[in-house]
DSSP file (Angstrom, degrees, kcal/mol; ACC not computed):
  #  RESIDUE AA STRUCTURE BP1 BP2  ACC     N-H-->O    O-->H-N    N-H-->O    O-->H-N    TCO  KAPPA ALPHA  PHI   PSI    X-CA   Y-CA   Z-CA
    1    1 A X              0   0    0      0, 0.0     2,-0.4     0, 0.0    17,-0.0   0.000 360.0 360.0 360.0 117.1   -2.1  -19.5   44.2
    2    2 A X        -     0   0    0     13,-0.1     2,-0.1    15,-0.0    61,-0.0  -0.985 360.0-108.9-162.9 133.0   -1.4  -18.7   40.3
    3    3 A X        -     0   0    0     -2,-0.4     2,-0.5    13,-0.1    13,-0.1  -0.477  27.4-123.8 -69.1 148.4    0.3  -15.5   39.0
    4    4 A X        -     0   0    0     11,-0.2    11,-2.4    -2,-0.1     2,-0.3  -0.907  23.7-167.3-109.9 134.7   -1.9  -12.9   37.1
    5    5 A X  E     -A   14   0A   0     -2,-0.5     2,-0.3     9,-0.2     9,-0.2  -0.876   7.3-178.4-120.0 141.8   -0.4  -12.5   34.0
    6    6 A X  E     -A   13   0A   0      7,-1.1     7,-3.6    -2,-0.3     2,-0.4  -0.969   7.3-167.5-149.1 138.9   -2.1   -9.2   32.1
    7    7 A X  E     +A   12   0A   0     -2,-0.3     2,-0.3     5,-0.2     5,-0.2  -0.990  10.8 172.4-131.4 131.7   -0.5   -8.5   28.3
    8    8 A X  E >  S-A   11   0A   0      3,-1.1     3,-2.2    -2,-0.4     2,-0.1  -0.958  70.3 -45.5-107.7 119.6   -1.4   -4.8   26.5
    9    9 A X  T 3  S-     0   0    0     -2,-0.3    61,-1.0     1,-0.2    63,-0.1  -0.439 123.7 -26.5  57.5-121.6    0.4   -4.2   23.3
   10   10 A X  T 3  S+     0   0    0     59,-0.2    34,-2.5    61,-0.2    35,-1.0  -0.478 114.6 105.5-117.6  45.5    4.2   -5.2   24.3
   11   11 A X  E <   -AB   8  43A   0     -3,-2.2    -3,-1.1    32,-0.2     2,-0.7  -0.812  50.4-170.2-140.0 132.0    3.8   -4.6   27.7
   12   12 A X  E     -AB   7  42A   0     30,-0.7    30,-3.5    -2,-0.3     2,-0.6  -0.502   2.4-168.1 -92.0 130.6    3.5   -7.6   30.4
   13   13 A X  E     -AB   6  41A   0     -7,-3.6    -7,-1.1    -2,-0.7     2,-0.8  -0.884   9.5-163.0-120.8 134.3    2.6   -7.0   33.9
   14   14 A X  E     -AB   5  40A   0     26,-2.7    26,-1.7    -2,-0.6     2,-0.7  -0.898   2.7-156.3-121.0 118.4    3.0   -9.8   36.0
   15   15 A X  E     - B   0  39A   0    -11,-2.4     2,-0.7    -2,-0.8   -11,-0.2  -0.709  10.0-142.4 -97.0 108.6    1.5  -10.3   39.5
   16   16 A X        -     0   0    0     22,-3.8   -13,-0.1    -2,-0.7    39,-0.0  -0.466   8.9-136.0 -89.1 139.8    2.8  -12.5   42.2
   17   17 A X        +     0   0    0     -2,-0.7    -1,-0.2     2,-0.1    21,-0.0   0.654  69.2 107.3 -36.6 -36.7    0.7  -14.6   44.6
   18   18 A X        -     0   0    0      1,-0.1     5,-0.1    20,-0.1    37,-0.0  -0.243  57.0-155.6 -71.4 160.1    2.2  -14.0   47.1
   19   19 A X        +     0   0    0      2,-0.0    -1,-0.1     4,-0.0    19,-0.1   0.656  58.1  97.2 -79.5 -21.3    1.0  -11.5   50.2
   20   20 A X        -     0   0    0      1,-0.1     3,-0.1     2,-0.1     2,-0.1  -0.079  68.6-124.2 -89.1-166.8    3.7  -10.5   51.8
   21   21 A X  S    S+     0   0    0      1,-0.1    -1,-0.1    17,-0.0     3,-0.1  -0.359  92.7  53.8 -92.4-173.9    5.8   -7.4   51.7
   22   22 A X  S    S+     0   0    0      1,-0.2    -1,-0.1    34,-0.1     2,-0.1   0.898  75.4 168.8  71.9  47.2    9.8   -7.7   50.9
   23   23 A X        -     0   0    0     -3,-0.1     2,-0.3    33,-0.1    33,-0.2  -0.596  21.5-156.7 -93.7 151.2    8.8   -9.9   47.5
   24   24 A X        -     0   0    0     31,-1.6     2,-0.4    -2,-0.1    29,-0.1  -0.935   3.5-146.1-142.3 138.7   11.8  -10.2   45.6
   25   25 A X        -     0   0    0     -2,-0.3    29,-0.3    29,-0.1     2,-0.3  -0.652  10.3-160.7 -88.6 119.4   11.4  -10.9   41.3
   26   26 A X  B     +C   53   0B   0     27,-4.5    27,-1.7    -2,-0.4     2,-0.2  -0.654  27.7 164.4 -74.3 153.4   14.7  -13.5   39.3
   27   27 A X        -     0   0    0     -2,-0.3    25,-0.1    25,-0.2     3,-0.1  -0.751  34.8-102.9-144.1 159.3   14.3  -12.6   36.1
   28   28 A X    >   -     0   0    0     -2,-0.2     3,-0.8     1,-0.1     2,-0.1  -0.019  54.1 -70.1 -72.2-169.7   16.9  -13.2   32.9
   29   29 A X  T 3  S+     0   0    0      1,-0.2    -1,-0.1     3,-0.0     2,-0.1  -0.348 116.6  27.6 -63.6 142.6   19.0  -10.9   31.4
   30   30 A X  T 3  S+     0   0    0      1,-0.3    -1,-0.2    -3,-0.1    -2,-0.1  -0.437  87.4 114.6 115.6 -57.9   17.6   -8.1   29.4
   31   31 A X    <   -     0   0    0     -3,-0.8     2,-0.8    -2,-0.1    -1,-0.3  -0.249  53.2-156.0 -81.4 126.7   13.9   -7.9   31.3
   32   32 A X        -     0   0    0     11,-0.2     2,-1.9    -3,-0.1    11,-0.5  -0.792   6.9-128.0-106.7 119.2   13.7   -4.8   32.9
   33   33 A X        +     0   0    0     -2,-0.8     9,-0.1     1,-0.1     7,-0.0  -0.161  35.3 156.6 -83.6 129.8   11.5   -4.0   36.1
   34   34 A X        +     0   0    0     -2,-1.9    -1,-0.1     7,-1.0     6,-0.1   0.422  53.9  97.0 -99.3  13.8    9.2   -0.9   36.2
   35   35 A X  S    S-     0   0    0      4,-0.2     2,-0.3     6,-0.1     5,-0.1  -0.093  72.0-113.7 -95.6 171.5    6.8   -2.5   39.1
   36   36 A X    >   -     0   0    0      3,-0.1     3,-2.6    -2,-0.1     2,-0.2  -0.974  59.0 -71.7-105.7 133.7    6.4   -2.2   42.7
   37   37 A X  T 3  S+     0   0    0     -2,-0.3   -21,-0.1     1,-0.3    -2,-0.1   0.269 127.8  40.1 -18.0 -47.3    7.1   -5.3   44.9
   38   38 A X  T 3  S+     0   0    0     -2,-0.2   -22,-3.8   -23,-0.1    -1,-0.3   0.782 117.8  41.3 -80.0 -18.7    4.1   -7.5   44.0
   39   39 A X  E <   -B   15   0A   0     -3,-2.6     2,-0.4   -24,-0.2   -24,-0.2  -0.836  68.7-156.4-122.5 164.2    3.8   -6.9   40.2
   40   40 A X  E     -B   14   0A   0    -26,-1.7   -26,-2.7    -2,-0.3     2,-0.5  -0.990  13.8-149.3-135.6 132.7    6.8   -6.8   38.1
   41   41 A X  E     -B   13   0A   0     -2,-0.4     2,-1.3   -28,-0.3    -7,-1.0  -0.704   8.4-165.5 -99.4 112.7    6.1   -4.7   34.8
   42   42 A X  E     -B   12   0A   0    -30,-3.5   -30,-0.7    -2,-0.5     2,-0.5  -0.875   9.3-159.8-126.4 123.9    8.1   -5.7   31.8
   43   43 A X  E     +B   11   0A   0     -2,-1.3   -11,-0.2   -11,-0.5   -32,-0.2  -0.805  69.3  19.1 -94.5 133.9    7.9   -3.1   29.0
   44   44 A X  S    S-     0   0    0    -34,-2.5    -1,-0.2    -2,-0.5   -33,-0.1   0.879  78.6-166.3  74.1  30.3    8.7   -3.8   25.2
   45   45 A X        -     0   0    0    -35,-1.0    -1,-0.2    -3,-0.4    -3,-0.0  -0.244  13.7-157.7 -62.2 133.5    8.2   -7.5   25.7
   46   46 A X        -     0   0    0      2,-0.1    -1,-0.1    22,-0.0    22,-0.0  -0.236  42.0-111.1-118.2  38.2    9.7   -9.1   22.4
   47   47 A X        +     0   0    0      1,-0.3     2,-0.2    18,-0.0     3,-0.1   0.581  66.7 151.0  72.0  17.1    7.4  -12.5   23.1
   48   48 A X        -     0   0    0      1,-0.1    -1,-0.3    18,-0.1    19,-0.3  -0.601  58.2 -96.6 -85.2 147.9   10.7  -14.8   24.0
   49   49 A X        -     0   0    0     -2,-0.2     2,-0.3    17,-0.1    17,-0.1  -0.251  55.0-179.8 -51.9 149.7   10.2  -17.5   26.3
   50   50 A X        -     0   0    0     -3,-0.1    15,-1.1     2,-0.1     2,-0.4  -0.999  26.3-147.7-142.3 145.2   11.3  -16.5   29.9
   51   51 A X  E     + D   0  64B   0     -2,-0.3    13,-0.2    13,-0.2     2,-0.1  -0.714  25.3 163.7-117.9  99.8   11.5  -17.8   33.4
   52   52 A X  E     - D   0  63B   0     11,-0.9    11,-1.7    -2,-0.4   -25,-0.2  -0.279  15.2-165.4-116.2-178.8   11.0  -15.5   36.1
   53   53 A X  E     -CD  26  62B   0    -27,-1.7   -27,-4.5     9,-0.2     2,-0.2  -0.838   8.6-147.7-170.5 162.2   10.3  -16.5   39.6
   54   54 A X  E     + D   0  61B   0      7,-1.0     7,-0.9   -29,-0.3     2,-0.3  -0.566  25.5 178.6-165.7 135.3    8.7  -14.2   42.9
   55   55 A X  E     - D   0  60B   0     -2,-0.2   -31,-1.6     5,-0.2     5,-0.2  -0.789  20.2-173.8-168.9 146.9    9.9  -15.1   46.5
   56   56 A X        -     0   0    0      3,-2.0   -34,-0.1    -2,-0.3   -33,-0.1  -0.120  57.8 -65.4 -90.4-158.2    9.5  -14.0   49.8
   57   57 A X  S    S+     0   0    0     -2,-0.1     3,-0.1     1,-0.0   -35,-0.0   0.987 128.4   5.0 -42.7 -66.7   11.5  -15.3   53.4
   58   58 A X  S    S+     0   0    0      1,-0.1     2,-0.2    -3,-0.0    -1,-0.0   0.933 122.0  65.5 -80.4 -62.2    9.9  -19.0   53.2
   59   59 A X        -     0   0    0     -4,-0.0    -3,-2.0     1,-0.0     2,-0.6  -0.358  51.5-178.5 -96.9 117.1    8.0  -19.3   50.0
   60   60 A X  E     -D   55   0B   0     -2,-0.2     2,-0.3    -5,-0.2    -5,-0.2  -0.909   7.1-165.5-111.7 124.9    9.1  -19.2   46.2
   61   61 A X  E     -D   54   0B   0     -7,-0.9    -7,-1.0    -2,-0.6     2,-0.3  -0.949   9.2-143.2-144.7 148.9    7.0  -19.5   43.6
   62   62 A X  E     -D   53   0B   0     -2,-0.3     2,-0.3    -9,-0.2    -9,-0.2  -0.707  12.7-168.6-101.5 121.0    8.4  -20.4   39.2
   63   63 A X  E     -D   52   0B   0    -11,-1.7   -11,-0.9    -2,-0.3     2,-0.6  -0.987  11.5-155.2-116.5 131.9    6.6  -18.7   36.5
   64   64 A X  E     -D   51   0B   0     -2,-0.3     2,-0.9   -13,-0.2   -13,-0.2  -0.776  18.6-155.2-119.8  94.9    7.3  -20.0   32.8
   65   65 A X        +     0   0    0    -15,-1.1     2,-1.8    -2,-0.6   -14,-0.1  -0.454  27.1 160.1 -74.3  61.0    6.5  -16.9   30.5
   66   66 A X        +     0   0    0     -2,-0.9     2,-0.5   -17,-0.1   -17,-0.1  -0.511  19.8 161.0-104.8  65.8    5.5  -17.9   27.0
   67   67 A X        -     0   0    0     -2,-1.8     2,-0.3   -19,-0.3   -55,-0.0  -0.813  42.3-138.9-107.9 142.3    3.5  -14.8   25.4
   68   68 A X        -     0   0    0     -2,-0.5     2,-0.2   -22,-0.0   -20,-0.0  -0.788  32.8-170.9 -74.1 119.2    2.6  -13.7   22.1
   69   69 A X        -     0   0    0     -2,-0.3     2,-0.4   -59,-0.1   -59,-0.2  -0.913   7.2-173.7-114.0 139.5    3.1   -9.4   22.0
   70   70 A X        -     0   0    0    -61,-1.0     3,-0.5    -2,-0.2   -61,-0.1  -0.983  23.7-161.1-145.0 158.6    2.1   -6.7   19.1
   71   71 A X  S    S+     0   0    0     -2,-0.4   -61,-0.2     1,-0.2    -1,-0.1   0.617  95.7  40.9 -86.2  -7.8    2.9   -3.6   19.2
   72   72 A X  S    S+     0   0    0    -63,-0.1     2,-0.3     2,-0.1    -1,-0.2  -0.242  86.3 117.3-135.2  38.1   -0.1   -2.8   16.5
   73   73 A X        -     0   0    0     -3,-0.5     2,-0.4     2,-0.0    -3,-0.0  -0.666  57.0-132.6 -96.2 164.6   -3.2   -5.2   17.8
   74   74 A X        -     0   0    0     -2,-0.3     2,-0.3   -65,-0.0    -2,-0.1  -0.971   9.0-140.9-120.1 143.9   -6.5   -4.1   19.0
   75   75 A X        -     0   0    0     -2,-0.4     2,-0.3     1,-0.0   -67,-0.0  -0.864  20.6-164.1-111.2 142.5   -7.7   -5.6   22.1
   76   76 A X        -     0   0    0     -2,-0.3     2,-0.1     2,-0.0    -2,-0.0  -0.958  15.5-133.4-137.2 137.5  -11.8   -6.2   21.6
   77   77 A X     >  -     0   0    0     -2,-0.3     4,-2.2     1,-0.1     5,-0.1  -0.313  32.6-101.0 -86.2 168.6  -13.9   -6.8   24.8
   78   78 A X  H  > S+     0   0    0      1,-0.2     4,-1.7     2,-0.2    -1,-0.1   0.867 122.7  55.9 -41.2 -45.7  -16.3   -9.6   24.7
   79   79 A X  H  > S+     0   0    0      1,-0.2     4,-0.9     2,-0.1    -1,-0.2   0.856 100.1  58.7 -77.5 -17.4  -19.3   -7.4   24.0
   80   80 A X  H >> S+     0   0    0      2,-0.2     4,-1.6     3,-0.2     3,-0.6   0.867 112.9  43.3 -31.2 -56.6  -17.6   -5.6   20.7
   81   81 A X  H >X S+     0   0    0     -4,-2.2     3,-2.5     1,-0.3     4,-0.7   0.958 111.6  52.5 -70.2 -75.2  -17.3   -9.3   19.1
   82   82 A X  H 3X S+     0   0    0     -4,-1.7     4,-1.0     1,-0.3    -1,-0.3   0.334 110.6  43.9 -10.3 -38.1  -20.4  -10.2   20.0
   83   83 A X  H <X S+     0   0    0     -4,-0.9     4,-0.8    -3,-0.6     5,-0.3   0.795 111.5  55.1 -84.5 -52.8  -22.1   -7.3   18.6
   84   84 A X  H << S+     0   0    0     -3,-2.5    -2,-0.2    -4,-1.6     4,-0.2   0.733 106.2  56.5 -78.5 -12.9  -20.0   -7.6   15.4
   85   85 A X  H >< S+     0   0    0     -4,-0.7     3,-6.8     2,-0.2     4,-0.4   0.935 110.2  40.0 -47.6 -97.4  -21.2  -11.4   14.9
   86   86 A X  H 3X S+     0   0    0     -4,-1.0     4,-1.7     1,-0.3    -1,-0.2   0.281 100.8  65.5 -93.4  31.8  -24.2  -11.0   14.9
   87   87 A X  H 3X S+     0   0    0     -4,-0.8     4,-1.1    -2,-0.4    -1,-0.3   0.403 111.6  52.0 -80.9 -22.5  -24.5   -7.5   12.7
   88   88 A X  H <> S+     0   0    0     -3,-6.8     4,-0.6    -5,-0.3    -2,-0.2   0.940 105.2  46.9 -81.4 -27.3  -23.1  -10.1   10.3
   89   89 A X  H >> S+     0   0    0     -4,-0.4     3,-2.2     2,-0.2     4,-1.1   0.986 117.0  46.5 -69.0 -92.0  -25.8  -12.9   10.9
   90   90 A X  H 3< S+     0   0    0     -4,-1.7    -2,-0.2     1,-0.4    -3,-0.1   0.411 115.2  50.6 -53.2 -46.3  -28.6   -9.9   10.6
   91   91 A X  H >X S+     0   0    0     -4,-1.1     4,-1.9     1,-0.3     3,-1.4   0.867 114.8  37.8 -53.1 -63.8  -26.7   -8.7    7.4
   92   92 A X  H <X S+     0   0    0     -3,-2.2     4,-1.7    -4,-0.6    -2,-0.3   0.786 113.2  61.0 -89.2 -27.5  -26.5  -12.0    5.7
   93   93 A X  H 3X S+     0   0    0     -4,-1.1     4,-0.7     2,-0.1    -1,-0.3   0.582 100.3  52.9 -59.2 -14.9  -30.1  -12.8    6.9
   94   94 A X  H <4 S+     0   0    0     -3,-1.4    -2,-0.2    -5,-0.3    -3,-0.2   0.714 109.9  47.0-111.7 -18.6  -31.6   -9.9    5.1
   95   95 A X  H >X S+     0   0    0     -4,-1.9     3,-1.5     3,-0.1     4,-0.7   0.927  97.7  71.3 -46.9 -53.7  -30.0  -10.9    1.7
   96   96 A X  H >X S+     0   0    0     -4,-1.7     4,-1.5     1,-0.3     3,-0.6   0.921 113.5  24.2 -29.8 -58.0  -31.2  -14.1    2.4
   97   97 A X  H 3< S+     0   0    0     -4,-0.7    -1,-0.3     1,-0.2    -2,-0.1  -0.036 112.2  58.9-100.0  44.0  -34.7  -12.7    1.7
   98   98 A X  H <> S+     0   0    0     -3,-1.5     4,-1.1    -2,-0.2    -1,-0.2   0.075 110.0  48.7-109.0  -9.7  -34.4  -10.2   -0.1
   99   99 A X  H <X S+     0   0    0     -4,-0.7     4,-1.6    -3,-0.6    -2,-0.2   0.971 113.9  51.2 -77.3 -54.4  -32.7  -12.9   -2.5
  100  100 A X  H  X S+     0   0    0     -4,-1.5     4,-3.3     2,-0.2     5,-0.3   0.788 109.7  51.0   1.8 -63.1  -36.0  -15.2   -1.8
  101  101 A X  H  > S+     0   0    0     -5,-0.4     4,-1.3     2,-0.2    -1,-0.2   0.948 108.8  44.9 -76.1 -33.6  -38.1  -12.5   -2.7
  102  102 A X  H >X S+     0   0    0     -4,-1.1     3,-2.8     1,-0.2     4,-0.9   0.954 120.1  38.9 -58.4 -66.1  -36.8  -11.4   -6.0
  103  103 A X  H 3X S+     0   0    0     -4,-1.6     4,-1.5     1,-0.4    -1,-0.2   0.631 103.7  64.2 -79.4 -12.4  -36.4  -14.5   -7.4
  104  104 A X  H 3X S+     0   0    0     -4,-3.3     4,-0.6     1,-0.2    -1,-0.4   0.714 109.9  53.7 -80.4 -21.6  -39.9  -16.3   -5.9
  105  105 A X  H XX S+     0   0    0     -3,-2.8     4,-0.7    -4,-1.3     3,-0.5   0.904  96.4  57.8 -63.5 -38.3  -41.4  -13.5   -8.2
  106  106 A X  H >< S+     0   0    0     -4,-0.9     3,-1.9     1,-0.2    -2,-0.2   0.989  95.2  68.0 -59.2 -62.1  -39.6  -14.3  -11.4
  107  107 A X  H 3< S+     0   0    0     -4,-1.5    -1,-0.2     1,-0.2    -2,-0.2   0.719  99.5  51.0 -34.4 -37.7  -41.2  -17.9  -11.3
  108  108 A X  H << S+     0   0    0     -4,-0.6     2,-0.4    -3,-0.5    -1,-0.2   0.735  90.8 102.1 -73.2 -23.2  -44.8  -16.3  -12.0
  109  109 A X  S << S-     0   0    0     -3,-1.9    -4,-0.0    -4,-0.7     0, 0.0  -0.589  73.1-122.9 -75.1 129.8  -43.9  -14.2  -15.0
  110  110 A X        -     0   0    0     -2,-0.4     2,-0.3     1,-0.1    -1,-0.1  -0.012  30.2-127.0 -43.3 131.2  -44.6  -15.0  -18.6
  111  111 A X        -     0   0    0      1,-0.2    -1,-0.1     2,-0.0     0, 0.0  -0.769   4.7-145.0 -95.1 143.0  -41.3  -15.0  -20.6
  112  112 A X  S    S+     0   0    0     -2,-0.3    -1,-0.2     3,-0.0     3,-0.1   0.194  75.9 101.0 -77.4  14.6  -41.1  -12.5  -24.0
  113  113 A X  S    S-     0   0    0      1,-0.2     2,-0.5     0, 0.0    -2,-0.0   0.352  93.3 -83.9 -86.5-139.1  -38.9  -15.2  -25.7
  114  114 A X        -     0   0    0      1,-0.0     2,-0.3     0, 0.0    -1,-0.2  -0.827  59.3 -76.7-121.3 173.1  -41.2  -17.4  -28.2
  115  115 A X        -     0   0    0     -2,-0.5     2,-0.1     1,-0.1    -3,-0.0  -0.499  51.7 -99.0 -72.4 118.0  -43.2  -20.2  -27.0
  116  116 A X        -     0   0    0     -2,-0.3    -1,-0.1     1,-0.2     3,-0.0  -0.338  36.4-104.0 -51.8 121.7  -41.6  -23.9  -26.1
  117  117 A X        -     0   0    0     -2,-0.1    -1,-0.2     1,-0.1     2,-0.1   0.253  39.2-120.1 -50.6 128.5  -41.7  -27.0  -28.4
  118  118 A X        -     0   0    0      1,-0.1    -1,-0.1     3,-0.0     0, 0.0  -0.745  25.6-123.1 -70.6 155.4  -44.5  -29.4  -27.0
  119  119 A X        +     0   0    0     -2,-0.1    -1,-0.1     3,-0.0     3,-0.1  -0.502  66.7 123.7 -97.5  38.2  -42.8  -32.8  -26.1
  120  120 A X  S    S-     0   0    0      1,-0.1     2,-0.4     0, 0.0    -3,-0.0  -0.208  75.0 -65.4 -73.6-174.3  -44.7  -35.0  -28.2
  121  121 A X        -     0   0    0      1,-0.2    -1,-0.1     2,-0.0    -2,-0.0  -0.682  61.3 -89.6-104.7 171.4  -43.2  -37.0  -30.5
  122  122 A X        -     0   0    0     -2,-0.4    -1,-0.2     1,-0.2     4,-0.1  -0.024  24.7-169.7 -47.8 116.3  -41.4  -35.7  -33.6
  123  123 A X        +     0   0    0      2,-0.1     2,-0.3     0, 0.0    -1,-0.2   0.595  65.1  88.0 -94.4 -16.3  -43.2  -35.0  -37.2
  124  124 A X  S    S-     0   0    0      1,-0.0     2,-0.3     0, 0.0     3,-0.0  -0.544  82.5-110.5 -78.3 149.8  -39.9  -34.4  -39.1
  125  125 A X        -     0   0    0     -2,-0.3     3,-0.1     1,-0.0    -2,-0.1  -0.581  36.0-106.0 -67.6 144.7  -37.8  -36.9  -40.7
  126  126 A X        -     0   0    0     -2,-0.3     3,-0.1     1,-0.1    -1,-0.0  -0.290  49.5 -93.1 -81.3 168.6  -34.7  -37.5  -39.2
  127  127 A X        -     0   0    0      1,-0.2     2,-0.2    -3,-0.0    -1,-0.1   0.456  55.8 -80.1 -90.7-142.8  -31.9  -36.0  -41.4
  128  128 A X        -     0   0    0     -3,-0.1    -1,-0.2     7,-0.0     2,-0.2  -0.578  50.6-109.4-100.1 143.9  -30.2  -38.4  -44.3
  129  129 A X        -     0   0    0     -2,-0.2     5,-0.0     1,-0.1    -3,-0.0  -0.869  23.3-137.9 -80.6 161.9  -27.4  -40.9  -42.8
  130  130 A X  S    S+     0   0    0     -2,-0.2    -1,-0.1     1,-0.1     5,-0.0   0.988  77.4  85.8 -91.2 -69.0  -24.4  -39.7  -44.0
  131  131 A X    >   -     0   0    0      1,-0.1     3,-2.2    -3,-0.1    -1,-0.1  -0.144  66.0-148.1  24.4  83.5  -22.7  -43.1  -44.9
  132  132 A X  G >  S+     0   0    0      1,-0.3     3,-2.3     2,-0.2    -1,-0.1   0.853  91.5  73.9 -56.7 -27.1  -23.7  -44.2  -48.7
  133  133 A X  G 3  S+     0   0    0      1,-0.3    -1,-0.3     0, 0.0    -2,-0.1   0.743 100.1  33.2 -39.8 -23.9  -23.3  -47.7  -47.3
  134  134 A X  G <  S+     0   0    0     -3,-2.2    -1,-0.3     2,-0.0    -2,-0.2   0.139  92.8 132.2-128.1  24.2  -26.4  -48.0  -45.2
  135  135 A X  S <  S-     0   0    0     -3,-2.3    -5,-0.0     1,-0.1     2,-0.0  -0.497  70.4 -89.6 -70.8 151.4  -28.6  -45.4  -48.1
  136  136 A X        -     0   0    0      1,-0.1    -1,-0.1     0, 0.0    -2,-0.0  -0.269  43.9-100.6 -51.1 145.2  -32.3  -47.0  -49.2
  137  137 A X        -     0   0    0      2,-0.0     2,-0.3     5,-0.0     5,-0.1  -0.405  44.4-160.5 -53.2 152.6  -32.3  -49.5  -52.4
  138  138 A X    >   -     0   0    0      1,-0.0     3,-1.6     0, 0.0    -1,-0.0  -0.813  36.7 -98.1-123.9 176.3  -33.7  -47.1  -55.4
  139  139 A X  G >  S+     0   0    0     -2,-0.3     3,-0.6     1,-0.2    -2,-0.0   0.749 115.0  55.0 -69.0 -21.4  -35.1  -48.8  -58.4
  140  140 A X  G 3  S+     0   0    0      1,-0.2     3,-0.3     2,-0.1    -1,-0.2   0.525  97.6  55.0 -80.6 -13.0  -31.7  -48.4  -60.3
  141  141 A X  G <   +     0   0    0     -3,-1.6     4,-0.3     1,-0.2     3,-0.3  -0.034  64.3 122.4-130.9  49.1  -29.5  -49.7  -58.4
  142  142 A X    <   +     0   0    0     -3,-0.6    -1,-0.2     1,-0.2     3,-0.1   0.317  62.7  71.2 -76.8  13.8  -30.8  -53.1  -57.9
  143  143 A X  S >  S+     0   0    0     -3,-0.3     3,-1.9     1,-0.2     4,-0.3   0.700  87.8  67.0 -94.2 -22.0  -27.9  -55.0  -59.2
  144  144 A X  T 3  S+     0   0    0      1,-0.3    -1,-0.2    -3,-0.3    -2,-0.2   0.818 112.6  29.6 -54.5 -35.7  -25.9  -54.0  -56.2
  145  145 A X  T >  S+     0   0    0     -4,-0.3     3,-0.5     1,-0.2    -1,-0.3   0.036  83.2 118.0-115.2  28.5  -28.1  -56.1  -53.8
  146  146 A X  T <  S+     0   0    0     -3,-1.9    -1,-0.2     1,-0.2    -2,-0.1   0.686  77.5  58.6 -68.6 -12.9  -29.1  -58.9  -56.7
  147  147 A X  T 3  S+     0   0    0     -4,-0.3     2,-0.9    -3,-0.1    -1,-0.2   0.641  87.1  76.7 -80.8 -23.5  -27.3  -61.3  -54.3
  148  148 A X  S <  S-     0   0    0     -3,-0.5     2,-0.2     0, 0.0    -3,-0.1  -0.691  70.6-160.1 -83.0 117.5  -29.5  -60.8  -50.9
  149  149 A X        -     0   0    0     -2,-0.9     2,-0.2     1,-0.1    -2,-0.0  -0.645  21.7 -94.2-103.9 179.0  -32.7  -62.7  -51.3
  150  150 A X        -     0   0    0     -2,-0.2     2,-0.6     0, 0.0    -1,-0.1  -0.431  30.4-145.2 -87.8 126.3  -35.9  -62.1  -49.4
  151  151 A X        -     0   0    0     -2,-0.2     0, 0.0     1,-0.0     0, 0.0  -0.917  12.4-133.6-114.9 131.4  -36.9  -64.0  -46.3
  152  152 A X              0   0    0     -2,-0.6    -1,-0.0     1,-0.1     0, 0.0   0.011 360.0 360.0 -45.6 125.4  -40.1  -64.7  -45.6
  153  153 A X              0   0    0      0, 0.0    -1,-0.1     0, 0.0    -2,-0.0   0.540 360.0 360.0-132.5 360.0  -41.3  -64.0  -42.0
């Protein structure tokens, strides 16, 4: 036995479990009913907590009413979403290849730029060092290193 709670826009309609006739709906202040004995209709629901409660003769039964309302949603059945999924997968799958396919063509083409250094090793001279400290001896200026003698190896 569980109440059927059904929310459209901002309006809750609330069904009580029970069968019999003579049902009679607590609810707080403010909530107005627009129902008929088993469902109690609340219009213009502003999405505060509530506690209604449903009773016949014997049998009472406590509902604690904690719904989210907008007045500017759209309500979308299972198969809508469903449908819009996977128009997004098909979508984003046909980029996928059509991205594939462009670009598995560029790899085959000859490029118009100029032609790429072979990686062998280098036939220039390395530039100068900058740093007269470390320059080769020249024949002139051998007084500068007349103190460094030779070593034999």
């Amino acid at each position: 036995e569980e109440f059927l709670v059904e929310i459209s826009g901002t309006t809750v309609t609330i069904t009580c479990p029970l069968e019999e006739t003579g049902i009679v709906w607590k609810a707080p202040e403010g909530m107005k009913d627009d129902g008929n004995e088993r469902k109690y209709i609340i219009k213009d629901y502003d999405s505060s907590p509530a506690t209604l409660s449903c009773s016949s003769r014997s049998t009472k039964h406590d509902l604690y009413l904690n719904a989210r309302v907008c007045a500017n949603c759209e309500e979308l059945d299972a198969l809508t979403v469903t449908g819009i999924i996977i128009a997004d997968l098909l979508i984003t799958l046909g980029v996928l290849i059509l991205v594939y396919y462009f670009s598995k063509d560029r790899k085959g083409r000859a490029s118009t730029g100029p032609a790429p250094r072979p990686r062998g090793q280098k036939t220039q001279r390395p530039p100068p060092v900058p740093n007269p400290d470390y320059e080769p001896i020249r024949k002139g200026q051998r007084e500068v290193y007349a103190g460094l003698e030779s070593r034999g190896f």
